[in-house]
MARMARSE-814188 format. One line per field, with one value per atom (N, C-alpha, C): residue number from 1; residue in one letter; atom name; chain; z, y, x. Coordinates in Angstrom, 3 decimals. Example, Ala and Ser with C-alpha at 12.3 -4.5 7.8 and 13.67 -1.06 7.14 Angstrom:
resi = c(1|1|1|2|2|2)
resn = c(A|A|A|S|S|S)
name = c(N|CA|C|N|CA|C)
chain = c(A|A|A|A|A|A)
up = c(7.800|7.800|7.800|7.080|7.140|7.870)
north = c(-5.690|-4.500|-3.300|-2.250|-1.060|0.030)
east = c(13.190|12.300|13.200|12.850|13.670|12.900)
//
This chain:
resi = c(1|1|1|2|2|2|3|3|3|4|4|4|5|5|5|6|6|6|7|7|7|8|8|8|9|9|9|10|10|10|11|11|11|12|12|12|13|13|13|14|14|14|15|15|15|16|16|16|17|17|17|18|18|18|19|19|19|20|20|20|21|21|21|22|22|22|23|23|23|24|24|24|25|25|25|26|26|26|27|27|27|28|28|28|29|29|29|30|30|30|31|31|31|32|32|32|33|33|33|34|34|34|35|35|35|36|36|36|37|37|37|38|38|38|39|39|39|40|40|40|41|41|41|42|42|42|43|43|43|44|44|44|45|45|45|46|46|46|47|47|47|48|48|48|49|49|49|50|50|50|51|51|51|52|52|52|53|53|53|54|54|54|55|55|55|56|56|56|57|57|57|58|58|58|59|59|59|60|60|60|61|61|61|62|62|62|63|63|63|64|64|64|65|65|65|66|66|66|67|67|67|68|68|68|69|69|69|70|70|70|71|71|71|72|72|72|73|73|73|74|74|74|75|75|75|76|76|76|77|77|77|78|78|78|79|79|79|80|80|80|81|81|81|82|82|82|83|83|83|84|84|84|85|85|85|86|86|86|87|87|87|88|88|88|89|89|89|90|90|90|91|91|91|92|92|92|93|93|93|94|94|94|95|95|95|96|96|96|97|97|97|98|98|98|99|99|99|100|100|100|101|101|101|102|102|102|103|103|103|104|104|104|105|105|105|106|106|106|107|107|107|108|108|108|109|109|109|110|110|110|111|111|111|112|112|112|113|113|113|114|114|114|115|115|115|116|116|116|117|117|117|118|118|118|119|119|119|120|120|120|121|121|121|122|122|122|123|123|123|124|124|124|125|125|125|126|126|126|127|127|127|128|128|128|129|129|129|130|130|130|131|131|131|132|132|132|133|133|133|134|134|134|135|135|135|136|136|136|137|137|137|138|138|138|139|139|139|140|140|140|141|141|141|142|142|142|143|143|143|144|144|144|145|145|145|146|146|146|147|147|147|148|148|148|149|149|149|150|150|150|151|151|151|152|152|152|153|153|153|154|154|154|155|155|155|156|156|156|157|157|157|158|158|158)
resn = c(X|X|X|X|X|X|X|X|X|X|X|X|X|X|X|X|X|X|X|X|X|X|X|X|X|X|X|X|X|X|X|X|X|X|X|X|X|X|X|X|X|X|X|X|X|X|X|X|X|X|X|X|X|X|X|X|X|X|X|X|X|X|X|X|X|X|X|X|X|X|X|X|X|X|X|X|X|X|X|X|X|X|X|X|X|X|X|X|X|X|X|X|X|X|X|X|X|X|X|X|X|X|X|X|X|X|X|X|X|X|X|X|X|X|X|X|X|X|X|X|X|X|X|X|X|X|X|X|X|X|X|X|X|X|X|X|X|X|X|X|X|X|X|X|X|X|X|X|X|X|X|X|X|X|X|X|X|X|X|X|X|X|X|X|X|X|X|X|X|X|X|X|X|X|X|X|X|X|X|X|X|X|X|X|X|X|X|X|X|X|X|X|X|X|X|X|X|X|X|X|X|X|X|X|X|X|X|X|X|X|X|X|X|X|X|X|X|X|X|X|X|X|X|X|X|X|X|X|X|X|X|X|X|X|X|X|X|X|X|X|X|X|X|X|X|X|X|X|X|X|X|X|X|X|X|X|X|X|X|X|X|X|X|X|X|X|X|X|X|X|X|X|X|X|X|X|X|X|X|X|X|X|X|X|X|X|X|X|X|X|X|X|X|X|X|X|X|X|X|X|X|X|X|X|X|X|X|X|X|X|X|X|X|X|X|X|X|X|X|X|X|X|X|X|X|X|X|X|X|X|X|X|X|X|X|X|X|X|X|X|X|X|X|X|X|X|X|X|X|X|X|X|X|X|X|X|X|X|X|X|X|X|X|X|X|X|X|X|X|X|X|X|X|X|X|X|X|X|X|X|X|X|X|X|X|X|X|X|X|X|X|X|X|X|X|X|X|X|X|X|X|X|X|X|X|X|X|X|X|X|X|X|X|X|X|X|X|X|X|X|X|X|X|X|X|X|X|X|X|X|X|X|X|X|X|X|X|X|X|X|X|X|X|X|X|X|X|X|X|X|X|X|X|X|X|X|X|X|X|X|X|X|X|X|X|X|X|X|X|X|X|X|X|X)
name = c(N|CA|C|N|CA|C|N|CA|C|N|CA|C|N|CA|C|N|CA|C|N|CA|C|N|CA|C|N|CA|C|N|CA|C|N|CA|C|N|CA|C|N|CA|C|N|CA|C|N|CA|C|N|CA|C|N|CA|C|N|CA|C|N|CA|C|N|CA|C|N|CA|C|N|CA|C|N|CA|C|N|CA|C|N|CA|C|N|CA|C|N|CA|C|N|CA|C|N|CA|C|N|CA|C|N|CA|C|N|CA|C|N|CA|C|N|CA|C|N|CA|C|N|CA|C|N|CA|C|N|CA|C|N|CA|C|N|CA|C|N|CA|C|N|CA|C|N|CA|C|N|CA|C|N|CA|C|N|CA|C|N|CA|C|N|CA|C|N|CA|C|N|CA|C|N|CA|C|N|CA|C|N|CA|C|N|CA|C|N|CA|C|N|CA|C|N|CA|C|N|CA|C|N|CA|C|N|CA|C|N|CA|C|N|CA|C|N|CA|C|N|CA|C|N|CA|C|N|CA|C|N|CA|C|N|CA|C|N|CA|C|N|CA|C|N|CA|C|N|CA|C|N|CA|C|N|CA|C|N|CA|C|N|CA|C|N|CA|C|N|CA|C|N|CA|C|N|CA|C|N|CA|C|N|CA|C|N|CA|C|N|CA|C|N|CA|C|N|CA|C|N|CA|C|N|CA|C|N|CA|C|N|CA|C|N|CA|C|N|CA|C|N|CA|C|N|CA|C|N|CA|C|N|CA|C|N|CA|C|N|CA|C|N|CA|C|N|CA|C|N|CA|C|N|CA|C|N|CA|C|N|CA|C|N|CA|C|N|CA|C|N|CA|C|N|CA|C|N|CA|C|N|CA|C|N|CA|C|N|CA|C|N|CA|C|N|CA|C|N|CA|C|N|CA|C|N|CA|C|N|CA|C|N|CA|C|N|CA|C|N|CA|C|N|CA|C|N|CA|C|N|CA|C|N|CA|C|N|CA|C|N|CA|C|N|CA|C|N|CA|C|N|CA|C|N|CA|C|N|CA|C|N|CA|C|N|CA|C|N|CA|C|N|CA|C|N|CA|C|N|CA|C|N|CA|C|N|CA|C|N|CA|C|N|CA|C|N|CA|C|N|CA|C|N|CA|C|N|CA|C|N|CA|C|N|CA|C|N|CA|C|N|CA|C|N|CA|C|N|CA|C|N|CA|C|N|CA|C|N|CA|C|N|CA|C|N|CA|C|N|CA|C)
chain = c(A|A|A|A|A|A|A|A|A|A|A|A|A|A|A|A|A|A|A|A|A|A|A|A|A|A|A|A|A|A|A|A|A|A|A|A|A|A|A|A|A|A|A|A|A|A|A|A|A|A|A|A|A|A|A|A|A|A|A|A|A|A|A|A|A|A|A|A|A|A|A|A|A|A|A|A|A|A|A|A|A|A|A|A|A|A|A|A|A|A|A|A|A|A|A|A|A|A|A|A|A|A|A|A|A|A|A|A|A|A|A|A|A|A|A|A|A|A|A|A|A|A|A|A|A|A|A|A|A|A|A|A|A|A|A|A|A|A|A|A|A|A|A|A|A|A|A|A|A|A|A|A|A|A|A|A|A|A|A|A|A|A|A|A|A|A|A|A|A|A|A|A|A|A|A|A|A|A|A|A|A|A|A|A|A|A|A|A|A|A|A|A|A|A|A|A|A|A|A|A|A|A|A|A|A|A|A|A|A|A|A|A|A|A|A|A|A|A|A|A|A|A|A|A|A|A|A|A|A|A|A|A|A|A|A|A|A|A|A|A|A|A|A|A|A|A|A|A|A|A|A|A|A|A|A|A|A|A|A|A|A|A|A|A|A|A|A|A|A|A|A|A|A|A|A|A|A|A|A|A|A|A|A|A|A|A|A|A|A|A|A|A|A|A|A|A|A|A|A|A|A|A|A|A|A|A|A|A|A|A|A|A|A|A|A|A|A|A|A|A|A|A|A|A|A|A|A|A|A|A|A|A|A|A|A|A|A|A|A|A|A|A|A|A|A|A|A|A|A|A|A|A|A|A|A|A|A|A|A|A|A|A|A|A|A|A|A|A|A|A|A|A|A|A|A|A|A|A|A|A|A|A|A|A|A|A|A|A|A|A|A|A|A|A|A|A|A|A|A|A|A|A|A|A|A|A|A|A|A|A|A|A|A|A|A|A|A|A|A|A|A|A|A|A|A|A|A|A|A|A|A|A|A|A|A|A|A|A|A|A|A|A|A|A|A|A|A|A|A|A|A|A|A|A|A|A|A|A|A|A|A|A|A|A|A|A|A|A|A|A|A|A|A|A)
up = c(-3.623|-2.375|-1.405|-0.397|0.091|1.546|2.346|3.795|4.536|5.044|5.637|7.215|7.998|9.243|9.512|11.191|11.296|13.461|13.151|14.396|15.360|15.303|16.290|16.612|16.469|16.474|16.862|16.607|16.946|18.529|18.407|19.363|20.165|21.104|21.488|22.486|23.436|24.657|23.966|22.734|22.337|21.490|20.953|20.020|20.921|22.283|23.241|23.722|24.472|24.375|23.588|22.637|21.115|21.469|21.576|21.446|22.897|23.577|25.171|25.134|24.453|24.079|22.860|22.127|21.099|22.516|22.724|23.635|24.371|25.509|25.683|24.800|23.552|22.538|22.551|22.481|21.749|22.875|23.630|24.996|25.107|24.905|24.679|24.562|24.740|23.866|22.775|21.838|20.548|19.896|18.842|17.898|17.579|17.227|16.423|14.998|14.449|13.045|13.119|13.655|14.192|13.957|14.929|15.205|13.854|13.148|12.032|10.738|10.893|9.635|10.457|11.271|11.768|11.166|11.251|11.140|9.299|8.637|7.181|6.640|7.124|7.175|7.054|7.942|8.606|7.812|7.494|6.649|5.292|4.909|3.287|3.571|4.372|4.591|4.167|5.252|5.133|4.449|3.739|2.587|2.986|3.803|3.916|3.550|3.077|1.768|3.262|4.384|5.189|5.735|6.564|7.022|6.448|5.325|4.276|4.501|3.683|3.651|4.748|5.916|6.937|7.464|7.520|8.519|7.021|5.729|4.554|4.762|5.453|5.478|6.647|7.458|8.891|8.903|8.391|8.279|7.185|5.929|5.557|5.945|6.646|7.712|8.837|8.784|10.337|9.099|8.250|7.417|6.747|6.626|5.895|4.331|3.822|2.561|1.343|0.213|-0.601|-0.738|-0.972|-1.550|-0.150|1.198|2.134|1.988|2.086|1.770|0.356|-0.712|-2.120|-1.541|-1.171|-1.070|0.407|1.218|2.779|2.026|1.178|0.675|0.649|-0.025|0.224|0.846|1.933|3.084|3.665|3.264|3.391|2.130|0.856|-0.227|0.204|0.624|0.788|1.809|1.526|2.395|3.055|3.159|3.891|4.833|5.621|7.152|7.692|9.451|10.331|10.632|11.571|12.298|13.261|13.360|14.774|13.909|12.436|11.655|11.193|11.014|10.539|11.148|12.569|13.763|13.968|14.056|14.177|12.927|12.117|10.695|10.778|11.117|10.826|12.511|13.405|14.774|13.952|13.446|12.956|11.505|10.718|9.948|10.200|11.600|12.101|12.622|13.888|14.299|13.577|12.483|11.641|10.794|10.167|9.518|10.371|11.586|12.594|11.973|11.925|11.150|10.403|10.044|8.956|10.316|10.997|11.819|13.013|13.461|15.460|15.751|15.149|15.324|16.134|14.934|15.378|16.645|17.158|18.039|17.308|16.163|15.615|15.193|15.001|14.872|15.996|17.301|18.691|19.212|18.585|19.333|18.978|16.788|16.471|17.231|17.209|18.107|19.590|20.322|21.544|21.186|20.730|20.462|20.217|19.698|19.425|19.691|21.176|21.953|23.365|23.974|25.635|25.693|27.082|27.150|26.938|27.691|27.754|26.449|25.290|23.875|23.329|23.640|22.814|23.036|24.392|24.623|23.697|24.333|23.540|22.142|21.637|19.948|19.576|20.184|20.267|20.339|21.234|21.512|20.199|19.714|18.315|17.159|17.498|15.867|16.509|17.255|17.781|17.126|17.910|17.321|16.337|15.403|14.112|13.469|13.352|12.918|13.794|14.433|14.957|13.871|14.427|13.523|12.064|11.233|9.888|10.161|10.558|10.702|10.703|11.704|12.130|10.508|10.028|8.902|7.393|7.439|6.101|6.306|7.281|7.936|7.632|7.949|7.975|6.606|5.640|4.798|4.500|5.723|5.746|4.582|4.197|2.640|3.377|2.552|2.381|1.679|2.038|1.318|1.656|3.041|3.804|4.720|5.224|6.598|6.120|7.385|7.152|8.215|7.576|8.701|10.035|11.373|12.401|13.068|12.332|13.527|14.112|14.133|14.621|16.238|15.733|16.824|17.688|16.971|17.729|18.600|18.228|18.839|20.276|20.296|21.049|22.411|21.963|22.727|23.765|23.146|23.596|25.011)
north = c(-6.489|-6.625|-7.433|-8.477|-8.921|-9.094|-9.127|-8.960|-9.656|-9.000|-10.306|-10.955|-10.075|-10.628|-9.913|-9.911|-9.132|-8.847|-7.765|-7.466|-7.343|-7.065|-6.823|-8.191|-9.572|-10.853|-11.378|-11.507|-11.615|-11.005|-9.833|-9.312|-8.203|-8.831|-8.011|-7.015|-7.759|-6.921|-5.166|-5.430|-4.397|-3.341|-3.625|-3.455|-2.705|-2.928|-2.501|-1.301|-1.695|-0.538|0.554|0.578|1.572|2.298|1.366|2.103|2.926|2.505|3.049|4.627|4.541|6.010|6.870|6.069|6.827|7.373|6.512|7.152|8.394|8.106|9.560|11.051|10.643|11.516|12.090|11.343|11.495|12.491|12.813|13.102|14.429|14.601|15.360|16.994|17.993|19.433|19.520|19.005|19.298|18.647|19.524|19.481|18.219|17.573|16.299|16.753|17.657|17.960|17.551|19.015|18.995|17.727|16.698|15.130|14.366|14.489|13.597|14.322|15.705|16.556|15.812|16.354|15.348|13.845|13.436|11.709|11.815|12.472|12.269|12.696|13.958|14.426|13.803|12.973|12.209|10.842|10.256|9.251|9.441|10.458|11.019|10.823|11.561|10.762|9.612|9.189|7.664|6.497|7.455|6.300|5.516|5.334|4.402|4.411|3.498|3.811|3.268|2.420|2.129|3.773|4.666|5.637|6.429|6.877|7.956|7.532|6.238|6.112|6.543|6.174|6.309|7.821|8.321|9.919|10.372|10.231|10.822|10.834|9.851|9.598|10.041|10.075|10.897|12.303|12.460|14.334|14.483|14.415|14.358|14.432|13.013|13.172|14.073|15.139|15.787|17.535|17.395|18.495|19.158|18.355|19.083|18.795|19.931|20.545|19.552|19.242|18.773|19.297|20.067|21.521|21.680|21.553|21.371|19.799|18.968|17.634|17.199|17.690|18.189|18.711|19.822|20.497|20.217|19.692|19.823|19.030|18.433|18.271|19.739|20.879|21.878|22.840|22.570|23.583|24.810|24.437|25.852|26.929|26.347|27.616|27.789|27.501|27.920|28.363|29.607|29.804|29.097|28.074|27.379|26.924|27.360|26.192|27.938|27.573|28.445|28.297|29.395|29.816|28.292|28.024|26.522|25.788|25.560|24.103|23.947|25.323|25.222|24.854|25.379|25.139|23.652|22.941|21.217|20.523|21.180|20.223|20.415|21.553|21.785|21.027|20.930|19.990|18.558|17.843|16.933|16.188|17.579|16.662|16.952|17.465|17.795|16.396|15.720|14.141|13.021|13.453|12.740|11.982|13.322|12.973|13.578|12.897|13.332|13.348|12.613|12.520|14.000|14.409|15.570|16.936|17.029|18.688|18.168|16.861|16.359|17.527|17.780|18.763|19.693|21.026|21.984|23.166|23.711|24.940|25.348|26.415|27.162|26.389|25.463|24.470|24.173|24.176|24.085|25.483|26.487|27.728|27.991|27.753|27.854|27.454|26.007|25.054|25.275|25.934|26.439|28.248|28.577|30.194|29.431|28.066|28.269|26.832|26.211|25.595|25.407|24.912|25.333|23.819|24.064|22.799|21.539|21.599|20.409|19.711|21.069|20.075|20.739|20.736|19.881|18.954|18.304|16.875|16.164|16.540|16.123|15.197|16.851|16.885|15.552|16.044|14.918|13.118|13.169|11.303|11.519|11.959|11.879|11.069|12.607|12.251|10.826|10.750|9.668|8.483|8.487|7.132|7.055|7.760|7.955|6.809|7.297|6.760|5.499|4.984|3.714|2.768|3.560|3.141|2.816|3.498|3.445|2.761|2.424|1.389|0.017|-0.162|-1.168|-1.605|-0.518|-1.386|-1.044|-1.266|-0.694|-2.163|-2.900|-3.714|-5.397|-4.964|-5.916|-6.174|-4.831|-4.708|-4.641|-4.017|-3.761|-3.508|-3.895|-3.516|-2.134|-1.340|0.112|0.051|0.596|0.810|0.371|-0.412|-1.092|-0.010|1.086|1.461|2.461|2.535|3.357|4.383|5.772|6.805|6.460|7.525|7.195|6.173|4.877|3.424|3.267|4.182|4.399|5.181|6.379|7.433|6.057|5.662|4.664|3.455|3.061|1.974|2.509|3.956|4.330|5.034|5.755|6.191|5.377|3.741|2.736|2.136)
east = c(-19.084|-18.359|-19.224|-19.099|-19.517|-18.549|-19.679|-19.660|-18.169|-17.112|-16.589|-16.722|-16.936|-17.635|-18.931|-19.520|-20.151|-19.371|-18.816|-18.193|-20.060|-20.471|-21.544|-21.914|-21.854|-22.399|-21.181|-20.045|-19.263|-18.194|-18.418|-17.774|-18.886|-20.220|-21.420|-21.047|-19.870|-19.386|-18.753|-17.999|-17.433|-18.758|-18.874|-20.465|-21.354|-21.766|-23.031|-21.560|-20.222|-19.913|-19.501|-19.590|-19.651|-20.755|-21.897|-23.384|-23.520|-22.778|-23.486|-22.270|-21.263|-20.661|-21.891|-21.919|-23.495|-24.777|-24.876|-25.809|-25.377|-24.180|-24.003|-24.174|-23.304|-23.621|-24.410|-25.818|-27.105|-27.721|-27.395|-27.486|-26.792|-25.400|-24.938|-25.648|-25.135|-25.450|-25.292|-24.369|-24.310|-25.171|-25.570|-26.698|-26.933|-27.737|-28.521|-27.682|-28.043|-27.898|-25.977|-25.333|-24.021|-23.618|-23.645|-23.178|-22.715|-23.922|-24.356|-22.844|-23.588|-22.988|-21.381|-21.015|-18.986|-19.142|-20.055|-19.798|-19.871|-20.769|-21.337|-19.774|-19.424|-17.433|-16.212|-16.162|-15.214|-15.529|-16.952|-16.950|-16.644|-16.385|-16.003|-14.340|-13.583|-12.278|-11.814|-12.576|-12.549|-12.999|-13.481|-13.948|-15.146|-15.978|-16.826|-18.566|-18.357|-19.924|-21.046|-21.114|-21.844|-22.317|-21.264|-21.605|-21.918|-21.423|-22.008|-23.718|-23.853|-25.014|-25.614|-25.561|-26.459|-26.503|-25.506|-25.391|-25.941|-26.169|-27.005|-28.144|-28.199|-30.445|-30.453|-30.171|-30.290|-29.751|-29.315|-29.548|-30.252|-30.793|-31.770|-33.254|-33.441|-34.387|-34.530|-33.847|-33.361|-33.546|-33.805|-34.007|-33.097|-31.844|-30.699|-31.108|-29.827|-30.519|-29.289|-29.681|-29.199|-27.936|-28.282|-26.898|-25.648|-26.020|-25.057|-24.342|-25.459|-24.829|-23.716|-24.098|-22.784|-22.236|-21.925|-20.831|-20.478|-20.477|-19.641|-18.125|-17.705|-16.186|-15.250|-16.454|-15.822|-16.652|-16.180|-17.142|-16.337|-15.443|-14.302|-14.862|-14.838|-15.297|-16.865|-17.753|-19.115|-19.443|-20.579|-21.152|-22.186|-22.572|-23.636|-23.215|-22.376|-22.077|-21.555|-22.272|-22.271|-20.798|-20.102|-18.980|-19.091|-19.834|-19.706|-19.626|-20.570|-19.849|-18.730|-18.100|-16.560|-15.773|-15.860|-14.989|-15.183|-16.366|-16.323|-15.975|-16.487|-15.441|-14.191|-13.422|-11.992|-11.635|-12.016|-11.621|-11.650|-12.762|-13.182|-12.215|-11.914|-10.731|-9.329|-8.972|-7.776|-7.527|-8.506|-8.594|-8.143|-8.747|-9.362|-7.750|-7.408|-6.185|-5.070|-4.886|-3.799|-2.463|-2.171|-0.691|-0.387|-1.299|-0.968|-1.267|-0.265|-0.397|-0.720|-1.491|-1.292|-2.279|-3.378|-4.451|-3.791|-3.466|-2.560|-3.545|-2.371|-3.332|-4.421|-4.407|-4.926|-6.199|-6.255|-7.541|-8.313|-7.376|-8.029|-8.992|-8.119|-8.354|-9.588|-9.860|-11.111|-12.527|-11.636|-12.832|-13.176|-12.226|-12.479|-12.971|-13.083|-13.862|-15.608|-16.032|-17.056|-17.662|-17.210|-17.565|-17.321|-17.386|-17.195|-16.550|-15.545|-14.688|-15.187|-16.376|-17.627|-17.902|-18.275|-18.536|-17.459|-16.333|-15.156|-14.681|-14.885|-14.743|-15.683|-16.763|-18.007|-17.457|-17.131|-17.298|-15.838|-14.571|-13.262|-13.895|-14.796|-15.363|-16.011|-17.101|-17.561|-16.568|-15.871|-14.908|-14.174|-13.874|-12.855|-13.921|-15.289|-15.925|-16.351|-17.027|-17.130|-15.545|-14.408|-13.379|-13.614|-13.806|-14.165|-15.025|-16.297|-17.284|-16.831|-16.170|-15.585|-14.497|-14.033|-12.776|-13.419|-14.349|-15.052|-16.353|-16.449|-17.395|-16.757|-15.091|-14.707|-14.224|-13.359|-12.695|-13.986|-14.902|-16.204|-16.579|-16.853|-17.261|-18.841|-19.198|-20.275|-21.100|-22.669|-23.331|-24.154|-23.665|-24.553|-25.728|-26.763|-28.241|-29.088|-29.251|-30.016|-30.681|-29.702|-29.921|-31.217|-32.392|-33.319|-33.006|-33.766|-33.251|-33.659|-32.792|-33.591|-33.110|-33.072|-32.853|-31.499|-30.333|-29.431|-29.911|-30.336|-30.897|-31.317|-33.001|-33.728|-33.193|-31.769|-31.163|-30.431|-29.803|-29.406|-29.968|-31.371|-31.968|-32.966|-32.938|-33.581|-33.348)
//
């Protein structure tokens, strides 16, 4: 597969504002770990081998465990994800695949029992840009296996 544009060189005005919503993020209350684990989620959806890759080496680097990273496809049958990761994965692939339920109450209610209004906004811009982000490098055709951990964080916090 090879590259077909590069939206960041092309379109910088849109690109710096992507990153300057990452930054808030990064900023944010919700977890470092949290963030990544929604984006590594939401890029399995979506199919995109750029983000996988990257939210893989960055929670990795951030100390996540092999065995959460296999199995978060089915994070409903396992026990390894807290009462708050369930509630942001199940917010996260409610967004995600809207069409299917318009992210029903009962998915809200979860997510509001085990976040405060603040980071469920929060957590909503995430998933919202995440699907950005994967739109934007499935669309490009971005090459996966380049990215080193970290230089995402590092670009944003800059």
């Amino acid at each position: 597969m090879h590259p077909r544009f590069n939206y960041a060189k092309l379109s910088p005005g849109a690109y710096q504002a992507m990153f300057a919503l990452e930054k808030y993020l990064a900023q944010s209350s919700i977890e470092k770990n949290l963030l990544h684990l929604i984006k590594f989620r939401v890029s399995q959806i979506n199919g995109c081998a750029f983000c996988l890759d990257m939210h893989s080496k960055d929670l990795r680097a951030l100390g996540e465990t092999e065995q959460r990273l296999y199995s978060l496809d089915a994070w409903r049958e396992c026990p390894y994800y807290t009462d708050r990761e369930r509630a942001a994965l199940a917010w996260a692939e409610a967004l995600t695949l809207i069409t299917q339920g318009h992210a029903p109450d009962a998915v809200y209610a979860q997510v509001s029992a085990e976040f405060s209004e603040q980071e469920v906004s929060d957590l909503t811009f995430a998933i919202s840009a995440i699907n950005a982000w994967n739109r934007l490098a499935i669309s490009g055709r971005t090459t996966p296996g380049t990215y080193q951990p970290g230089k995402a964080h590092e670009a944003v916090t800059a």
